[in-house]
C-alpha positions in Angstrom: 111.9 37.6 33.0 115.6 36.5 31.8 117.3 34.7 33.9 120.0 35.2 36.2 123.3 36.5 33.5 125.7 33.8 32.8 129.1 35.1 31.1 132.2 33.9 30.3 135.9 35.3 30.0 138.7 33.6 28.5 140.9 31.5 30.8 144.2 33.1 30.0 148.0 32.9 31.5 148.1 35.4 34.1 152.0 35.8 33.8 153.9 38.0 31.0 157.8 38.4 30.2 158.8 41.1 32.0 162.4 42.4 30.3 162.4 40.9 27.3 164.7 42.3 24.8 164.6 43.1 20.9 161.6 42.0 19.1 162.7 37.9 18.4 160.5 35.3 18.5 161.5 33.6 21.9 159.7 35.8 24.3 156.5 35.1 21.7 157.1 31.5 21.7 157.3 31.4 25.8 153.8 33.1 26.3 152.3 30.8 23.5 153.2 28.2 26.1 150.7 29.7 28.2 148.0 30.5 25.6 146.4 28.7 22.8 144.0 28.6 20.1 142.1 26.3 22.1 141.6 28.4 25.1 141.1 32.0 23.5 138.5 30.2 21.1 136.8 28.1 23.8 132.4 27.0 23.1 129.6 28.8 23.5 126.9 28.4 26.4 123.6 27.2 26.1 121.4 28.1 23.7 119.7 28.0 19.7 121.0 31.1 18.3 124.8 32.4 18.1 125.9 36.3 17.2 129.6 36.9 16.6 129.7 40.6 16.6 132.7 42.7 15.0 132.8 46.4 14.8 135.6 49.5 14.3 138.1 47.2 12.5 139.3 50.7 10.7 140.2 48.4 7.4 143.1 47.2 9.9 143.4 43.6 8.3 147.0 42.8 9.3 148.1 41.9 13.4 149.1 45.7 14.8 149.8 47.0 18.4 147.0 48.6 19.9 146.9 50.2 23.4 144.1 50.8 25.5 143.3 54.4 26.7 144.9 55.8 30.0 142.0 58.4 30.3 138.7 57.1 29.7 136.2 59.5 31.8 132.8 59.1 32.4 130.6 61.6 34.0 127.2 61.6 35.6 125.9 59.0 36.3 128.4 56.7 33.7 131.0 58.2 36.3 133.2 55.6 37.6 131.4 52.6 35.4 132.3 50.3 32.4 133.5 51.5 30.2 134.9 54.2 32.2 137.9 52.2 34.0 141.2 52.2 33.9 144.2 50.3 34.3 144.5 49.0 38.0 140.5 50.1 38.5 139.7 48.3 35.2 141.8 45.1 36.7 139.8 45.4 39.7 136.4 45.4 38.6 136.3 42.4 36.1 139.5 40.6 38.2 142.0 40.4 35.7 145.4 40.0 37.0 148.4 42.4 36.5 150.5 41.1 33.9 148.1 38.7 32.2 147.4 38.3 28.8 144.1 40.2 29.0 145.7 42.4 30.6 147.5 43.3 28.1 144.9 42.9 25.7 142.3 45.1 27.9 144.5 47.8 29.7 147.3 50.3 28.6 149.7 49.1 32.0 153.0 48.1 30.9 152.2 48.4 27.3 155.2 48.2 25.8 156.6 45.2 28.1 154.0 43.1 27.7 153.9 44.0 23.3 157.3 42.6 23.7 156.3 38.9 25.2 152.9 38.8 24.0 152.9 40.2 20.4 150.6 42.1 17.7 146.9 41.4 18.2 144.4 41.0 15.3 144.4 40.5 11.8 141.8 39.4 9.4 142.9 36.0 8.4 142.9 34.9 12.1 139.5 36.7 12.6 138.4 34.1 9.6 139.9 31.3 11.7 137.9 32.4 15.1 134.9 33.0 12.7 135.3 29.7 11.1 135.8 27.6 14.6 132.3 29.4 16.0 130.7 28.1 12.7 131.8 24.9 13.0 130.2 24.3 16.6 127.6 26.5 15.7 126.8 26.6 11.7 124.3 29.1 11.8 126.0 31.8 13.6 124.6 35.4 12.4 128.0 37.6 11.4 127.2 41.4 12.5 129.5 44.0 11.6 129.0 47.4 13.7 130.8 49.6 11.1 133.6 52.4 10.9 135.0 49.2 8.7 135.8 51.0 5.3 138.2 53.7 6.3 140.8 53.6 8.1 144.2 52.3 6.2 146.1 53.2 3.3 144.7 50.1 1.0 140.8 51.3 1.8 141.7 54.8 0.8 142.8 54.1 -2.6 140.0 51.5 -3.2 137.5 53.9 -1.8 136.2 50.9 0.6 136.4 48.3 -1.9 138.9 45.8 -0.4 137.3 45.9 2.7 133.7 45.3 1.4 135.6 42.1 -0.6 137.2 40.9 2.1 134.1 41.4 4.6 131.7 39.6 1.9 134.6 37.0 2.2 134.6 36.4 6.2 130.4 36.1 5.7 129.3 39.2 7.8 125.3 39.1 6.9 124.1 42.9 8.3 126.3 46.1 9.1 125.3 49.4 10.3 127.7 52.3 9.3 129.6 55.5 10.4 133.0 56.4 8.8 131.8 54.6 5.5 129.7 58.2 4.3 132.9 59.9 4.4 134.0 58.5 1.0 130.5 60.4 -0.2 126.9 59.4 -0.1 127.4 57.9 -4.0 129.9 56.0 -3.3 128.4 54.2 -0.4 125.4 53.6 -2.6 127.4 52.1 -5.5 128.8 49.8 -3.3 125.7 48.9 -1.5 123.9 48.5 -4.8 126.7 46.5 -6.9 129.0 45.0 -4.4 127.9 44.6 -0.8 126.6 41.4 1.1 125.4 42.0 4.4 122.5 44.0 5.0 123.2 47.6 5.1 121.2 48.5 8.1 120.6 52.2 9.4 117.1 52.9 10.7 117.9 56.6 11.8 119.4 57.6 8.3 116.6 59.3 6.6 116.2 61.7 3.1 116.6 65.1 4.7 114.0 66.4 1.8 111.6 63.8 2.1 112.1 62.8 5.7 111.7 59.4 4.9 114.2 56.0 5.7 116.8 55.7 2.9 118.3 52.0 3.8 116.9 49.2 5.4 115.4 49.7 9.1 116.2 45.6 9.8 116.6 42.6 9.0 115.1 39.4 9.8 117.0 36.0 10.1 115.8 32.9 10.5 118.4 30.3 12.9 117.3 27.5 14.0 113.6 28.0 13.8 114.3 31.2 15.5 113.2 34.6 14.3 116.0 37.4 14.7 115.3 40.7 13.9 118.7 42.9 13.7 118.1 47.0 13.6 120.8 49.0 12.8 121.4 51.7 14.3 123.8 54.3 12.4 126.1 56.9 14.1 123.8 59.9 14.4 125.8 62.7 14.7 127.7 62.4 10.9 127.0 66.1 9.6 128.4 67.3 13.2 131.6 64.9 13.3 132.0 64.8 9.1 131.7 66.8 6.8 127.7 67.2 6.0 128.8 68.1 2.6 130.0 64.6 1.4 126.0 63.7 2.1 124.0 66.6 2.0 121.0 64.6 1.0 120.9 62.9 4.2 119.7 63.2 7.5 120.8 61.3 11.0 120.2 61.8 14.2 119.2 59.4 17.2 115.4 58.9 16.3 115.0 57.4 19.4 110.9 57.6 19.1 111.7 55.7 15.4 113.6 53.1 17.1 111.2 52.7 19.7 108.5 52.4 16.8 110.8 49.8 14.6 111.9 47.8 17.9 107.8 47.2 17.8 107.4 46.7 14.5 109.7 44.0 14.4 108.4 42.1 17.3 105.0 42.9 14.9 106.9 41.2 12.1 107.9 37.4 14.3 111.2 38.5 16.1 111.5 36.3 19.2 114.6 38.2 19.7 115.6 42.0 19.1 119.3 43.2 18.4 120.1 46.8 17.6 123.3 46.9 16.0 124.4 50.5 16.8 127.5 52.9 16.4 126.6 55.3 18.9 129.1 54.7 21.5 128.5 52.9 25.0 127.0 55.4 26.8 124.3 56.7 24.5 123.5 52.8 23.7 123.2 52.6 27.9 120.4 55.1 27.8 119.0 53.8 24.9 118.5 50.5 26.9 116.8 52.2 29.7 114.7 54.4 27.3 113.6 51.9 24.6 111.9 48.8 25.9 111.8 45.5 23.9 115.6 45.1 23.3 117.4 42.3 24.1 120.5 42.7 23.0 123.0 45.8 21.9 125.6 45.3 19.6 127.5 48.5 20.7 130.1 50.5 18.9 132.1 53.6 18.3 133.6 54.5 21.3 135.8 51.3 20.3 135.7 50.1 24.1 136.1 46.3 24.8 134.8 45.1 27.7 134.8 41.0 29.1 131.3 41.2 30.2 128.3 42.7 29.0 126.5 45.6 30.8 122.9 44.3 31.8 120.7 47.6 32.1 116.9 46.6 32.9 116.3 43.2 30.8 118.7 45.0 27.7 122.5 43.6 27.5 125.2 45.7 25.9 128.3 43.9 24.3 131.3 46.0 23.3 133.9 44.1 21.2 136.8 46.5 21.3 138.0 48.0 17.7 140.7 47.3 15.4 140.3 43.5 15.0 141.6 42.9 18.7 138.6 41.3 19.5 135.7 39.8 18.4 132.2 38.8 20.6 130.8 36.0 20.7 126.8 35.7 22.0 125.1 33.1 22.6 121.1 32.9 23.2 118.6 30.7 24.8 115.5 31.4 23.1 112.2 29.9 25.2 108.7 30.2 24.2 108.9 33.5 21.9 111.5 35.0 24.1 115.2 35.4 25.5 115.5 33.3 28.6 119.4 33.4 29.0 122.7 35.1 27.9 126.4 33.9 27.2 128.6 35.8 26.3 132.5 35.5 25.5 134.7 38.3 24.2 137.3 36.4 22.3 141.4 38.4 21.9 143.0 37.9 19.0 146.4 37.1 19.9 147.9 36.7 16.8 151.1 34.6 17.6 148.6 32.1 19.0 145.9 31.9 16.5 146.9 30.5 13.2 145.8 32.8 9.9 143.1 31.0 7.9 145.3 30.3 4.7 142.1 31.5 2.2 141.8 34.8 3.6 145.7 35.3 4.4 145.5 34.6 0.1 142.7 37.4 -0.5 144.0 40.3 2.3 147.6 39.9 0.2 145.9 40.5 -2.9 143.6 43.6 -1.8 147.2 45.0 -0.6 149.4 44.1 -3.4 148.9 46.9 -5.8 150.1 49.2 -2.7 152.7 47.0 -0.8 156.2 48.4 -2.2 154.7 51.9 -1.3 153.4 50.9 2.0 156.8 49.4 3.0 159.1 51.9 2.5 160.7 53.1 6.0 159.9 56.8 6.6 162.3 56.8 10.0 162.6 55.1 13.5 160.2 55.4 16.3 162.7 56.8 19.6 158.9 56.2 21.7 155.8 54.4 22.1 153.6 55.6 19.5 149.6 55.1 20.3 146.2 56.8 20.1 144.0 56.4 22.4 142.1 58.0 24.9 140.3 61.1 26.1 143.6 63.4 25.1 146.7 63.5 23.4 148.3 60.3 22.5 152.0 60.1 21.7 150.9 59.9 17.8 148.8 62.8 18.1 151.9 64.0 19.6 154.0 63.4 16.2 151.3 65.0 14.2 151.0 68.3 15.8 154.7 68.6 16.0 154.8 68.2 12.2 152.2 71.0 11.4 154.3 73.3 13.8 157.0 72.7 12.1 156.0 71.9 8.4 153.6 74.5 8.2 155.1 77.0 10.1 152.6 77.8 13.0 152.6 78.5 16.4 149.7 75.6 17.9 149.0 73.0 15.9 145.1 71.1 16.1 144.7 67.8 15.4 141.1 65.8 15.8 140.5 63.5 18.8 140.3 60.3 16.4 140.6 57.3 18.0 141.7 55.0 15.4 145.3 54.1 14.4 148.1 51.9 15.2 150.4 51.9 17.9 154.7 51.3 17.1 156.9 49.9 19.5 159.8 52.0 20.5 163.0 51.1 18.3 160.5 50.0 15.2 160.7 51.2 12.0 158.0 53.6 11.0 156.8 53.1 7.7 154.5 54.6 5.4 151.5 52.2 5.9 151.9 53.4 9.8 151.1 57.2 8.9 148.6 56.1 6.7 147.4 54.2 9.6 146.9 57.3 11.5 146.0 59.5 9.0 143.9 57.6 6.3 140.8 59.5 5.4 138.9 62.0 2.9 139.4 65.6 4.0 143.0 65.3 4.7 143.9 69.1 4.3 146.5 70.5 6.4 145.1 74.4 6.8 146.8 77.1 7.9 145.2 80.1 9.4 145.0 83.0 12.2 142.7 82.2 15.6 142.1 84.3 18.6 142.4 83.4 21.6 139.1 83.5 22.2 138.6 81.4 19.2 140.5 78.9 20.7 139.1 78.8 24.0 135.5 78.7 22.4 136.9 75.5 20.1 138.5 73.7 23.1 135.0 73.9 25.3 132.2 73.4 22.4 134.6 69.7 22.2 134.7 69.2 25.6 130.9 69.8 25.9 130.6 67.3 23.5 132.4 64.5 25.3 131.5 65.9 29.1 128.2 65.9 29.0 126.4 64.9 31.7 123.6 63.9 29.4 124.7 60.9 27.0 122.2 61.9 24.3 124.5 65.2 23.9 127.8 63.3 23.6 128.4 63.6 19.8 131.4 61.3 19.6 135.1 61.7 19.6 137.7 62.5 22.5 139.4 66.1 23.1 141.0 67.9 19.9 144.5 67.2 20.5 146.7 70.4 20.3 150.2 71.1 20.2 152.2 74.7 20.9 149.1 75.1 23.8 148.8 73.8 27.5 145.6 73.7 29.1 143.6 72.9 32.2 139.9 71.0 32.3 137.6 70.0 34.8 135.3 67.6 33.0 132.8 67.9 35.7 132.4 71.6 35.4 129.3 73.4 33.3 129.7 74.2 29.6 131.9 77.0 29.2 133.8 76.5 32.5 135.9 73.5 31.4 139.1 74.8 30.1 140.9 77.1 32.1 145.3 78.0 32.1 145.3 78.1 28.1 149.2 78.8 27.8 151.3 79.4 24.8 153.9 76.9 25.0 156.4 78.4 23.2 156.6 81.7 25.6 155.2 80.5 28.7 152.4 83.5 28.7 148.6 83.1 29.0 146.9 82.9 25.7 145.3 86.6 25.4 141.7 86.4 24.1 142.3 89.3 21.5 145.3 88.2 20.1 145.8 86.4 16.7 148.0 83.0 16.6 149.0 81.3 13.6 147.4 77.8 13.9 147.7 74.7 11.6 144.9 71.8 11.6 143.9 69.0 9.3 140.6 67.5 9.3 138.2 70.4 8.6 134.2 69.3 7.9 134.6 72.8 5.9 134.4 72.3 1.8 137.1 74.0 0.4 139.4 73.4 2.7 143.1 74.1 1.7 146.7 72.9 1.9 148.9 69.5 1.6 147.9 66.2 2.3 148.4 65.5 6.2 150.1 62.1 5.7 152.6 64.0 3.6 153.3 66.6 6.2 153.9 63.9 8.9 155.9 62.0 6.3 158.3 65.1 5.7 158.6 65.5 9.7 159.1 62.4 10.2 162.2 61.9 7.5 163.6 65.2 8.9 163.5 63.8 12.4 165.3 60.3 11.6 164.1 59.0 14.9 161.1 60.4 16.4 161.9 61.1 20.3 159.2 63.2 22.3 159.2 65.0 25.3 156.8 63.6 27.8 153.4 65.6 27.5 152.3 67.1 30.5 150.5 69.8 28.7 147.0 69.4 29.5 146.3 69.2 33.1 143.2 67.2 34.0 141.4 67.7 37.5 138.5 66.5 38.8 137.9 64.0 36.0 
């Protein structure tokens, strides 16, 4: 039986600079008084075998605002659970105080305040400093990387992954599992996998859909410190659903939760003292994994990009969820007794970059993988007039932008854009630059369509999503958060049955019900369809954006969410 769980959160000032003005360095400088390297960094607990875990960095390697979601619903039994807190009830439940620094780094309250004193989080080269302290104390530390780590920026995009892999061959990651990486095309994850990559590429539930048989690697075993690891990964299983099945068409997903069950026993077969499943399903379908699957000891989990300071302890399981974007990284530490886990530390580690200093080798190697882009990147598109984020069960303020531009730009009366949750936030008053559309828009099938719906069609779109995200049964949840519209205002009850969710569907423009028989002129981007038609979507936010000058919003008070 493991023993009683032992975690650890980072001692951090619990007092930000309310009011502080413009974007100089002395509001930055006054919270570094309360925060160091040191402290955010801090040592591992007992133990003979150390994971750092990293997952849904989106190819974000430079320090960017990020804000935690406002709506982050659970429903069943995950109602009302981590990750499904909020804000004050998120505060409350791992007793974080208002206006801390992990506050800040953990909740959306006073986002923009606390941006001001506290700064950008992330960035590679002071990942590689974090990643290069935990090695020092403990050299064999096993590097996992939980995917969605080749898309996501404007850099990856043009390099089809490649400065990504580089630089994550660079910080020493050893094993990876995948999600977003298949949507640059089945051959070009394999040429990298086959001529480039480093770490393991791990994905027991990806099998030939002729053949049904495992394409990659099930596991991989590592030996640390006389102990046997054995690291499953676990890829994200709904890809033809959520991406285009057409970029892979010879391969088949799925959860495979009988084949995990069979490899979790195999590798104990094979000399694992200890088994990790390093997964991109999201939190809650990795939950009911742990109580369905007996024999793991740890969950790397990913995905649903939610950070958490302690792990989630279901039956003798433990789920660690290191946040997304570079913000964090996790750091787990093992006792190992006798052929099995005995104890668990485990420390989720912010990186506040303004505190932690870049590690001057991989500062030299991100600037190189950028260079060929960086004059393009800069160049100032217009001025953000508002808080610019994505995150969360529905619209974000960017989602916000990019509807308004396919209204405009192509002319249409509602305006869909998918419920990603990657992407940068931008401060109020900030210049917005091309690298921040890219940042919000970087991917594969960016066509901006234009076509007629029903209103039927629209209502049948709007609940197939939010069956997909409300389902009671995790196993059903197939990954993203609502389709974000514009031009449309809707009601939803999360809580009710499939088909009863979405309610009120207005037409914004006129004020009337939508009518189920009518035709509306609808724009999108995003489409898993082949084929699919029309410019570029970064360039139709670009050309919004440069119309606009400053970007100012109305608030959004367009979907109205009860019950959840």
């Amino acid at each position: 039986m493991i023993s009683r769980r032992h975690f650890v959160q980072a001692a951090l000032a619990t007092s930000a600079l309310y009011g502080a003005s413009g974007f100089g360095n002395w509001a930055r400088l006054a919270a570094q008084q309360t925060l160091s390297q040191d402290q955010l960094i801090g040592e591992g607990g007992p133990g003979n075998v150390t994971l750092i875990h990293i997952t849904d960095i989106h190819a974000q390697t430079q320090p960017i605002y990020f804000r935690e979601p406002e709506f982050n619903i659970g429903v069943g039994i995950h109602a009302g659970q981590p990750p499904h807190l909020v804000g004050a009830e998120f505060r409350a439940r791992f007793g974080i105080e208002a206006g801390s620094a992990l506050d800040y780094a953990l909740t959306y309250s006073d986002f923009e305040a606390m941006a001001r004193s506290y700064g950008r989080m992330g960035g590679l080269d002071r990942i590689s400093t974090v990643v290069k302290a935990i090695r020092a104390q403990a050299p064999h530390a096993l590097i996992l990387d939980g995917g969605d780590t080749w898309q996501g920026s404007l850099p990856s995009l043009r390099t089809q992954g490649m400065d990504m892999v580089q630089l994550f061959n660079a910080l020493g990651v050893e094993a990876m599992t995948s999600h977003w990486e298949f949507t640059l095309g089945s051959a070009r994850v394999n040429e990298l996998i086959e001529s480039h990559v480093n770490p393991a590429f791990l994905g027991a539930n990806i099998f030939d859909a002729e053949w049904d048989e495992p394409v990659y690697d099930d596991y991989k075993i590592f030996e640390r410190n006389g102990t046997s690891i054995g690291v499953i990964g676990q890829a994200f299983p709904y890809m033809p659903i959520a991406n285009p099945g057409w970029m892979f068409p010879e391969l088949s997903f799925g959860l495979r939760r009988e084949r995990i069950a069979e490899v979790v026993q195999e590798v104990r077969a094979a000399g694992a003292e200890v088994v990790v499943l390093l997964s991109h399903n999201g939190f809650d379908v990795d939950r009911q994994f742990a109580r369905d699957i007996p024999g793991i000891d740890v969950i790397l989990t990913g995905h649903t990009h939610d950070a958490l300071p302690e792990a989630v302890q279901v039956n003798n399981t433990f789920l660690i969820a290191s946040g997304s974007h570079g913000k964090f990284i996790s750091r787990v530490d093992l006792d190992v007794q006798d052929g099995a886990m005995r104890g668990i530390t485990h420390r989720l580690i912010p990186i506040f970059s303004d505190v932690i200093a870049p590690d001057p080798e991989m500062t030299a190697l991100v600037a190189e993988t950028r260079a060929p882009f960086a004059a393009e990147m800069s160049e100032v598109i217009g001025t953000s007039g508002a808080s610019l984020y994505r995150r969360g069960n529905f619209n974000g303020t960017w989602d916000d932008v990019i509807c308004d531009a396919l209204i405009s730009q192509r002319d249409a009366q509602i305006a869909l854009s998918p419920g990603f949750r990657w992407g940068a936030a931008v401060l109020p008053g900030q210049d917005i630059t091309r690298e921040d559309i890219y940042n919000v828009t970087a991917m594969t099938y960016p066509n901006a369509y234009r076509i007629e719906m029903s209103g039927e069609q629209l209502h049948t779109i709007l609940e197939d999503v939010a069956a997909n995200i409300f389902n009671p049964d995790a196993y059903y949840q197939q990954g993203g958060d609502m389709v974000r519209v514009g031009g449309l205002g809707y009601r939803i009850d999360p809580a009710q049955p499939q088909g009863s969710r979405i309610t009120n569907m207005t037409l914004l423009a006129t004020g009337e019900q939508l009518d189920p028989a009518t035709n509306y002129v609808v724009a999108g981007w995003a489409s898993v369809n082949e084929g699919t038609e029309g410019p570029a979507i970064w360039d139709v936010v670009e050309a919004h954006i440069r119309a606009q000058g400053t970007v100012t919003l109305n608030p959004n008070n367009t979907v109205d969410v009860v019950g959840g």
